[in-house]
VOPAGU-2260 file (C-alpha; in pm, 1 decimal, decimal comma):
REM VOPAGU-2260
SITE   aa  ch    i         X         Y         Z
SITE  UNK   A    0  -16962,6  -18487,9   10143,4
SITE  UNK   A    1  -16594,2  -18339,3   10256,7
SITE  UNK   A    2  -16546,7  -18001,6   10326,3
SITE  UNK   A    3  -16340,7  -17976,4    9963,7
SITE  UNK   A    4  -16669,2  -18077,6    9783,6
SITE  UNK   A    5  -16896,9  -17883,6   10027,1
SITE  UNK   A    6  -16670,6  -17565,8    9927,7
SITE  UNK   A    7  -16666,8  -17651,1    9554,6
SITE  UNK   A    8  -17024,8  -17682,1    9549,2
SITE  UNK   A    9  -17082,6  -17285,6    9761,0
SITE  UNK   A   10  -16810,4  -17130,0    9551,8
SITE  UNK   A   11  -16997,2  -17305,7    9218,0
SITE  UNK   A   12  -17330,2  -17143,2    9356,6
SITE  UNK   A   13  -17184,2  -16770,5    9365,8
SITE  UNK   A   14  -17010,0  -16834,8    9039,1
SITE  UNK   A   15  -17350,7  -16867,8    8861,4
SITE  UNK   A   16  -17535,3  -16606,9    9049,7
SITE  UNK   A   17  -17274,8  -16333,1    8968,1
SITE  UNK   A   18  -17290,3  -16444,8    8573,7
SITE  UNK   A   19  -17596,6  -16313,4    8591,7
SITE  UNK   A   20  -17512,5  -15927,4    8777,5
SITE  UNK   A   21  -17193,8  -15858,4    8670,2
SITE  UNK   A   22  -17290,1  -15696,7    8305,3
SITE  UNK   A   23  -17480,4  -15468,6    8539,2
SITE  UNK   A   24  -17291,1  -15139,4    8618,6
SITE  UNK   A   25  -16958,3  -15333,3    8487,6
SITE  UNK   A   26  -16639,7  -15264,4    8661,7
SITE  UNK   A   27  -16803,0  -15220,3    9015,6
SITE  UNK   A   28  -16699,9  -15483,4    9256,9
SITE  UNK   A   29  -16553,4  -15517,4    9619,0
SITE  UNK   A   30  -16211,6  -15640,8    9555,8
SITE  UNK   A   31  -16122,1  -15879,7    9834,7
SITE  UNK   A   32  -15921,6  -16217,1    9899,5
SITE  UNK   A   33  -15987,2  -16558,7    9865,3
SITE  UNK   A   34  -15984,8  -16624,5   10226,4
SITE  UNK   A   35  -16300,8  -16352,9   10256,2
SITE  UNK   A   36  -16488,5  -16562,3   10055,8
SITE  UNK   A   37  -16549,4  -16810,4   10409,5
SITE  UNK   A   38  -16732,2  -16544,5   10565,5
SITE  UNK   A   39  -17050,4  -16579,7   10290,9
SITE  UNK   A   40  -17082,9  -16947,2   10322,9
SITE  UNK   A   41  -17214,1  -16861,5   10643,3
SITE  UNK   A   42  -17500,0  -16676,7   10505,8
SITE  UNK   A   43  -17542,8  -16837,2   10221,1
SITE  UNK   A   44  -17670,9  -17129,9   10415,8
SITE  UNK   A   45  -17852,4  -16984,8   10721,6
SITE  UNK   A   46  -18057,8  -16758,3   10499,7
SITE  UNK   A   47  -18221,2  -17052,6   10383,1
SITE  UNK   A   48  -18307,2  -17205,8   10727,6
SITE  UNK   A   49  -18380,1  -16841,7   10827,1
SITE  UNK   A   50  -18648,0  -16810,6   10592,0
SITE  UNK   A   51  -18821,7  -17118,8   10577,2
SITE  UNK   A   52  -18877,0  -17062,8   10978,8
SITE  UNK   A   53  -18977,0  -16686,8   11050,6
SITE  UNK   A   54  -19285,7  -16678,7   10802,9
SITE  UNK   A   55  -19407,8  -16957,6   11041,5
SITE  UNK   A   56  -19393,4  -16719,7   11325,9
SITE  UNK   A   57  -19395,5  -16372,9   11214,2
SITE  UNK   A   58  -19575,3  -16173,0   10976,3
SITE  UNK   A   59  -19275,8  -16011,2   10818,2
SITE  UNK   A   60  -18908,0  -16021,5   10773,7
SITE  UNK   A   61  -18702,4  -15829,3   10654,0
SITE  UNK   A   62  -18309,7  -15837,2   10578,7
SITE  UNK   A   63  -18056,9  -15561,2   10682,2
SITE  UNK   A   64  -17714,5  -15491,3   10577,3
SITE  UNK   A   65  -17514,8  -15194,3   10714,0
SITE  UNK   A   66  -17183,3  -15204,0   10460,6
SITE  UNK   A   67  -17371,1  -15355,7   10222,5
SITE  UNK   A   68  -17118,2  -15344,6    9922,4
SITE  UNK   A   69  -17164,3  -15366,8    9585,3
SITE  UNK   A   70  -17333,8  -15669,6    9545,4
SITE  UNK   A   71  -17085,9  -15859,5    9400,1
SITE  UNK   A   72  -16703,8  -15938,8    9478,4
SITE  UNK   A   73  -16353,1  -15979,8    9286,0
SITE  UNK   A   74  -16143,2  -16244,3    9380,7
SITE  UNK   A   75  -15784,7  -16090,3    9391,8
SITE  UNK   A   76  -15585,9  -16423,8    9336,7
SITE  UNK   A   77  -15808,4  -16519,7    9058,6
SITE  UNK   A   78  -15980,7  -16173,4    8899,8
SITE  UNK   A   79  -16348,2  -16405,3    8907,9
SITE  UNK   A   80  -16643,8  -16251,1    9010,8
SITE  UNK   A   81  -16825,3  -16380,0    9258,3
SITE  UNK   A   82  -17201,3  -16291,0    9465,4
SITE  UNK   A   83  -17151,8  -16087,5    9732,6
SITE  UNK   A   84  -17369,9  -16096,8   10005,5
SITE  UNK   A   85  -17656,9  -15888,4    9933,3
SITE  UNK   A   86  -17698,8  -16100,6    9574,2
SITE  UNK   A   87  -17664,5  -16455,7    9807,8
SITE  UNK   A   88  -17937,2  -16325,2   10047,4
SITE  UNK   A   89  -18191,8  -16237,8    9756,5
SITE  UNK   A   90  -18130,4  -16516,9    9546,8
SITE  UNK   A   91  -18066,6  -16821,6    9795,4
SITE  UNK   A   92  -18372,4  -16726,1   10023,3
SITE  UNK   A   93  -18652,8  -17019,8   10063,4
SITE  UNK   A   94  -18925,5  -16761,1   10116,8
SITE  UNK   A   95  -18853,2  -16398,4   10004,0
SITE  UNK   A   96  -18820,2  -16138,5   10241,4
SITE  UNK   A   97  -19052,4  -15891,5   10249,4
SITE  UNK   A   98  -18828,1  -15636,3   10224,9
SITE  UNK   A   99  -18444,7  -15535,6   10181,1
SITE  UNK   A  100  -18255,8  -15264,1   10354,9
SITE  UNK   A  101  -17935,7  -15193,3   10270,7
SITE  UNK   A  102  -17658,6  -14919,0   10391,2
SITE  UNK   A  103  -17372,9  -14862,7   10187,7
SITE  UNK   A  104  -17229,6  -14458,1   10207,8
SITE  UNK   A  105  -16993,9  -14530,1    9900,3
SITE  UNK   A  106  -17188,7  -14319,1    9592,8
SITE  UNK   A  107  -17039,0  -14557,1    9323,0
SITE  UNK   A  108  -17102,8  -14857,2    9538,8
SITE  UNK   A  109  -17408,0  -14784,8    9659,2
SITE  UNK   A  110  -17542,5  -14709,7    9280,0
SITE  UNK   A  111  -17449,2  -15045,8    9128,4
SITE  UNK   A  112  -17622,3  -15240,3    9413,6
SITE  UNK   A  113  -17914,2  -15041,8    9320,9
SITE  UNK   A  114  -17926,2  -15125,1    9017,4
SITE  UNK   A  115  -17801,1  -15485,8    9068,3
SITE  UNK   A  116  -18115,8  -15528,6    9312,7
SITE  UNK   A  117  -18367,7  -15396,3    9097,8
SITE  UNK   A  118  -18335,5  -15714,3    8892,2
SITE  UNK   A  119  -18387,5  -15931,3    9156,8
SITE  UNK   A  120  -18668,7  -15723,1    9381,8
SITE  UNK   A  121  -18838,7  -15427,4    9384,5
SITE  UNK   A  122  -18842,5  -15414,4    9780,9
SITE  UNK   A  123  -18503,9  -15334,5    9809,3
SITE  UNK   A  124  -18415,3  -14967,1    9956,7
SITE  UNK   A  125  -18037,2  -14858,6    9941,6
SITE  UNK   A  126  -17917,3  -14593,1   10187,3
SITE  UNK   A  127  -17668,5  -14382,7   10041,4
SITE  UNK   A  128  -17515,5  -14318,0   10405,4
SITE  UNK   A  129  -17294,4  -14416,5   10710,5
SITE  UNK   A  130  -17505,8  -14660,1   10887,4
SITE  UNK   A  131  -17424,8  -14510,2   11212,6
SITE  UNK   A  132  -17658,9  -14207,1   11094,0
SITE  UNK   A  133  -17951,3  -14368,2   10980,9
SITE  UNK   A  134  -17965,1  -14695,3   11194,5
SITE  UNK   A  135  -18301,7  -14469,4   11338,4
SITE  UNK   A  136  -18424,5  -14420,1   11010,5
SITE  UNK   A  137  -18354,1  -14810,9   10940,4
SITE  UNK   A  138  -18534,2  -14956,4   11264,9
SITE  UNK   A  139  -18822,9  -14708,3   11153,5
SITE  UNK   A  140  -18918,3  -14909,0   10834,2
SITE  UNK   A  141  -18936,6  -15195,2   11082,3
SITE  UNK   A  142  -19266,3  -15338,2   11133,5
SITE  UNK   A  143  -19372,5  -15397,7   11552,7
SITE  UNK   A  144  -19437,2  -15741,2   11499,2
SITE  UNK   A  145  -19208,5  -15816,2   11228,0
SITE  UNK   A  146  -18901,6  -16003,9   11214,4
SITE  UNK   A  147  -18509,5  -15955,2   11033,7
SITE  UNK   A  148  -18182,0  -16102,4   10950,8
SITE  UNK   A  149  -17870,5  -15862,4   10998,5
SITE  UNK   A  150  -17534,1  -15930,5   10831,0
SITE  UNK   A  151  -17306,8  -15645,2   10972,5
SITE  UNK   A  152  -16962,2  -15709,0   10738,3
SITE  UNK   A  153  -16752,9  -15498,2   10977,6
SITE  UNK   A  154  -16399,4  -15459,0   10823,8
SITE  UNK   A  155  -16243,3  -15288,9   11134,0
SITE  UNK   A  156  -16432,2  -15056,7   11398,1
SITE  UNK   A  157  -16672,8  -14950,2   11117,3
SITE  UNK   A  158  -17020,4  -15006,9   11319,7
SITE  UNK   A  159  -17035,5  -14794,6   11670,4
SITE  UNK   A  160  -17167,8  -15010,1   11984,6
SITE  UNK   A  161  -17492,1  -14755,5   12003,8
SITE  UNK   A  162  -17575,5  -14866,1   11635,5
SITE  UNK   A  163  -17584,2  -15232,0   11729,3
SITE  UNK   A  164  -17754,2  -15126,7   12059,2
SITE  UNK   A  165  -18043,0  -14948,5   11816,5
SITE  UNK   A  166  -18045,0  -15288,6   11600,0
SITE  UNK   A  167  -18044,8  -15574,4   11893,1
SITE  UNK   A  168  -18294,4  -15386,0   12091,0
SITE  UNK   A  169  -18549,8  -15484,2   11796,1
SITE  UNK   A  170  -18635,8  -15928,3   11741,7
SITE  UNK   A  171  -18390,9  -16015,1   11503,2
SITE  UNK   A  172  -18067,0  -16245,7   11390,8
SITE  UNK   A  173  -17687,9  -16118,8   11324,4
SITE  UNK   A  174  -17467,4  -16271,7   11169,4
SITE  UNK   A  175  -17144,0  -16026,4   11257,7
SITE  UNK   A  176  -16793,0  -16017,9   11117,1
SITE  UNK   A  177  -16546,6  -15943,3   11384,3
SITE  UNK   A  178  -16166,4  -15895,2   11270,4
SITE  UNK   A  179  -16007,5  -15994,6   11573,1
SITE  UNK   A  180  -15638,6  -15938,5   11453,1
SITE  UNK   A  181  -15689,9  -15553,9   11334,5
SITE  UNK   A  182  -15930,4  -15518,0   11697,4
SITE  UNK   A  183  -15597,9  -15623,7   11854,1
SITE  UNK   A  184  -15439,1  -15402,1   11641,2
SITE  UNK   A  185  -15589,8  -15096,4   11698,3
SITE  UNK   A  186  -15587,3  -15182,2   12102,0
SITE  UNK   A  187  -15202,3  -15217,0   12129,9
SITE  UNK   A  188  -15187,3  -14846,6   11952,8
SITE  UNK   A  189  -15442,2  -14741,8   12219,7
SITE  UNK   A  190  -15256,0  -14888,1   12489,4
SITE  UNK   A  191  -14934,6  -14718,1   12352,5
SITE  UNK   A  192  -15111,1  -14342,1   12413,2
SITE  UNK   A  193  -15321,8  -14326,3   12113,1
SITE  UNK   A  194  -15650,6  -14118,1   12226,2
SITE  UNK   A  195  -15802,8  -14125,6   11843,3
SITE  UNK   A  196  -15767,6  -14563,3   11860,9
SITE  UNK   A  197  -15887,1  -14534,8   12264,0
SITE  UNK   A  198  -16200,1  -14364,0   12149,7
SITE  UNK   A  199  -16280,8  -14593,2   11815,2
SITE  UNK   A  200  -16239,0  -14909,9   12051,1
SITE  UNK   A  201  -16500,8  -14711,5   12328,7
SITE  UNK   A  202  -16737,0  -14642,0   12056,2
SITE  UNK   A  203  -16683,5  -15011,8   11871,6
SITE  UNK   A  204  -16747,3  -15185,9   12225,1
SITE  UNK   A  205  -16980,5  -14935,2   12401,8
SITE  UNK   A  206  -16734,8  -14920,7   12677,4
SITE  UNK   A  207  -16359,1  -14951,8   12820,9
SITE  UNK   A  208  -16380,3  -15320,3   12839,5
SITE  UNK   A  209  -16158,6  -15419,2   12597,4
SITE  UNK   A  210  -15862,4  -15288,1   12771,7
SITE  UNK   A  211  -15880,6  -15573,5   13032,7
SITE  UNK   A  212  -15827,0  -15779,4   12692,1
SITE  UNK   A  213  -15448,6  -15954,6   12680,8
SITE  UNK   A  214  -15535,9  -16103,8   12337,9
SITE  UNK   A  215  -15718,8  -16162,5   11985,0
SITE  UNK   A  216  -15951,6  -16405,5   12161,3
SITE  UNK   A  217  -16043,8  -16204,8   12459,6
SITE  UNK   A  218  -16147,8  -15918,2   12251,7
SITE  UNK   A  219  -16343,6  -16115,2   12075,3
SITE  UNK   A  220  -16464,5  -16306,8   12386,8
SITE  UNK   A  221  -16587,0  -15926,6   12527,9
SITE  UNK   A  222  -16740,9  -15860,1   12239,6
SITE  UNK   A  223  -16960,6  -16195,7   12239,5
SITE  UNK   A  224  -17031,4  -16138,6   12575,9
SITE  UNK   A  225  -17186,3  -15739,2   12462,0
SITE  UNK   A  226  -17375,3  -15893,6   12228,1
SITE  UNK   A  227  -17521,1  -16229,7   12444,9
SITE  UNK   A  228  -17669,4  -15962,4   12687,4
SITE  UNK   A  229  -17912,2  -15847,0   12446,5
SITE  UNK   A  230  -17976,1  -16198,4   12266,7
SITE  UNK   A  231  -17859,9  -16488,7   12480,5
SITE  UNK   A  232  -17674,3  -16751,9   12245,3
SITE  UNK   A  233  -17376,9  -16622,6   12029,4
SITE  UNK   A  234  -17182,9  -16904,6   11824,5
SITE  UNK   A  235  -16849,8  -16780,0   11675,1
SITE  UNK   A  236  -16781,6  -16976,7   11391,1
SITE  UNK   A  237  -16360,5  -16890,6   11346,8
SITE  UNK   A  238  -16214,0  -16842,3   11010,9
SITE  UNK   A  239  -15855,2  -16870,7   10949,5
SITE  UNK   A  240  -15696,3  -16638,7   10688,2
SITE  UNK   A  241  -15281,6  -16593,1   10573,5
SITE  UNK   A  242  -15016,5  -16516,0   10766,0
SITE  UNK   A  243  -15148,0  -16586,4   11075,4
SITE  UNK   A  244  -15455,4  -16375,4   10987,9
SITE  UNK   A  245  -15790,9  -16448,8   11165,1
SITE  UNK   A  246  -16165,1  -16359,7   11207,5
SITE  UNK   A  247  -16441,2  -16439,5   11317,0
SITE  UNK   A  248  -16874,9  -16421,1   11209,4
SITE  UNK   A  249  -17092,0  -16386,2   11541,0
SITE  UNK   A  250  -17416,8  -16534,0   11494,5
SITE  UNK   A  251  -17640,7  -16446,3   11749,0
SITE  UNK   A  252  -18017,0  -16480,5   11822,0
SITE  UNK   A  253  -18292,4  -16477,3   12090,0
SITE  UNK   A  254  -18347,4  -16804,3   12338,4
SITE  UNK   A  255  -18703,1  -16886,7   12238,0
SITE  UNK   A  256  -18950,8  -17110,5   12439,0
SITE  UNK   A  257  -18905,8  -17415,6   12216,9
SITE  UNK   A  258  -18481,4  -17417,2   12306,9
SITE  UNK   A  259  -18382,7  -17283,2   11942,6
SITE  UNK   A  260  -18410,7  -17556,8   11743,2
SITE  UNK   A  261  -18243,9  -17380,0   11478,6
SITE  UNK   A  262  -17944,0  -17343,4   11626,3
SITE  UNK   A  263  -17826,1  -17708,3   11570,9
SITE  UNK   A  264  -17825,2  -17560,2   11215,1
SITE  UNK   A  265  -17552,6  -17329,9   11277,0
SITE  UNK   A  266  -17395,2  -17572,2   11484,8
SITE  UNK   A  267  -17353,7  -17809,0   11181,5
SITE  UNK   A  268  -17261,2  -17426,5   10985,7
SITE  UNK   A  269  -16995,1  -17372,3   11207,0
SITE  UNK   A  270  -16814,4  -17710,6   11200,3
SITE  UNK   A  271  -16858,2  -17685,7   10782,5
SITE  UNK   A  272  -16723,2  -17367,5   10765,7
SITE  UNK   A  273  -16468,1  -17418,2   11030,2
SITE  UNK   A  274  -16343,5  -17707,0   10813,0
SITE  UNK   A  275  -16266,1  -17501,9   10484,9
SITE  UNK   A  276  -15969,3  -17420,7   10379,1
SITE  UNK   A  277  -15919,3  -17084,7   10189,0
SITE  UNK   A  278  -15578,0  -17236,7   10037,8
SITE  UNK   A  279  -15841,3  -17457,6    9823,4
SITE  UNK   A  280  -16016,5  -17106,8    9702,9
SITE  UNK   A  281  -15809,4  -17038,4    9391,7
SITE  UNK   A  282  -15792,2  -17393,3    9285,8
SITE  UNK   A  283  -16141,7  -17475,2    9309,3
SITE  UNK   A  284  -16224,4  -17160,5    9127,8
SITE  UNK   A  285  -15956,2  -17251,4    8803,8
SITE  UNK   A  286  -16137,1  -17579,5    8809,4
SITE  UNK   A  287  -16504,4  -17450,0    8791,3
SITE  UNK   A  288  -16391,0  -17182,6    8525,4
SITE  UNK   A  289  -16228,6  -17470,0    8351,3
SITE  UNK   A  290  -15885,2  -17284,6    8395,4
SITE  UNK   A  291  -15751,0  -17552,5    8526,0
SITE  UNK   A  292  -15807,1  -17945,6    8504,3
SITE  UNK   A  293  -15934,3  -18159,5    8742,5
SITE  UNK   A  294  -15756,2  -18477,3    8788,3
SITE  UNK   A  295  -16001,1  -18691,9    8668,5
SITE  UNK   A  296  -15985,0  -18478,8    8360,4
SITE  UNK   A  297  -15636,5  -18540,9    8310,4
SITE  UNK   A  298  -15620,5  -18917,8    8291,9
SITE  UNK   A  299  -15978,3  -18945,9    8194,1
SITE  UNK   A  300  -16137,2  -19150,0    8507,6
């Protein structure tokens, strides 16, 4: 399968799943790019591995979003709606989770994905507040011997270091969006003699490292290397946006006795997702919304 027909075959996925949400609390989406829509292929195939795995060796799991959205996402190029990723996680999952948190301070936001959830679960829990308040409260509903999956969608500095401290300090996955070119960014203000973008960098890394940083890769590189210290294997898996725009979804989990085997999972992830093309976003959405023709279509082959 190329990556064209990999992408068609996601992006055909979240099509049908939002069909089904987006008569809920009408109107209320995260309006995005096509480009943004990379990012969710990478959960919307490791929740699948995630939860076939766990239940084999822990008692509970449970999933964890910090800016958790609305649940579903507009396309800007194209006006379709689309899952986001709390909708992916509860629908594409191979065993359920046992329960759903999910941290979104937006009141509007916040009440659609309520609602949206309810049709899907009724062990989902929506936290009307800035995760950096209630990441206690969060790690509370934690069981000792239980298990989760964390997607952090950070769209800047949005998550301080001592939140992700609270979360990695209890055995679970991330799967973390770092925007590289607004880190860099922010830094060269700092650098400049901005105190207010010196402290969101010290609070986003836990420290001053990031001013030893010379570019978009380092930062991210010092930021991977925050994160390994507290779970041991980090994959980046790059995503490549317009104009010269770039991110970047950390996955990162614990080295287990058995070497991991899961990771050769998001090894094969990475290399899939790596190999999209957001250009092909728009186009393979006209064609699945029968906008637009394929070329077989055309000429009737």
């Amino acid at each position: 399968m190329s990556d064209s027909q990999w992408l068609t075959k996601k992006l055909r996925y979240m099509l049908g799943v939002a069909d089904t949400f987006k008569s809920i609390y009408p109107g209320v989406y995260y309006n995005t790019g096509a480009w943004s829509t990379i990012k969710l292929l990478t959960l919307l195939n490791y929740v699948p591995i995630y939860t076939k795995i766990i239940p084999r060796h822990f008692p509970s799991m449970h999933y964890i979003e910090l800016l958790a959205g609305t649940g579903l996402c507009k396309i800007r190029e194209t006006q379709d709606i689309i899952a986001g990723s709390t909708l992916i996680a509860s629908t594409v999952c191979y065993n359920p989770f046992d329960k759903y948190i999910l941290v979104e301070k937006d009141r509007r936001s916040a009440e659609a994905l309520e609602k949206r959830m309810k049709t899907v679960t009724n062990n989902a829990a929506v936290l009307m507040q800035d995760c950096n308040d209630c990441i206690r409260e969060v790690l509370e509903t934690l069981p000792s011997r239980g298990h989760y999956l964390a997607f952090v969608d950070c769209e800047g500095l949005d998550v301080d270091w001592s939140t992700m401290n609270f979360l990695l300090s209890k055995p679970g996955d991330l799967l973390f969006t770092f925007q590289s070119q607004f880190v860099a960014r922010v830094r060269g203000r700092a650098i400049r003699g901005s105190k207010g973008n010196e402290e969101k960098l010290n609070r986003f890394y836990g420290d001053d490292r990031w001013k030893t940083c010379k570019s978009p890769e380092d930062l991210v590189a010092a930021y991977v290397n925050k994160v390994g210290e507290r779970r041991g294997i980090v994959v980046p898996i790059y995503v490549k946006g317009p104009r010269g725009f770039q991110y970047y979804v950390l996955y990162a989990t614990r080295t287990t006795s058995t070497g991991s085997p899961w990771v050769k999972g998001v090894t094969y992830l990475k290399q899939r997702v790596e190999g999209c093309d957001y250009r092909e976003v728009g186009g393979i959405l006209n064609v699945l919304t029968g906008r637009q023709l394929t070329f077989n279509k055309i000429f009737g082959s």
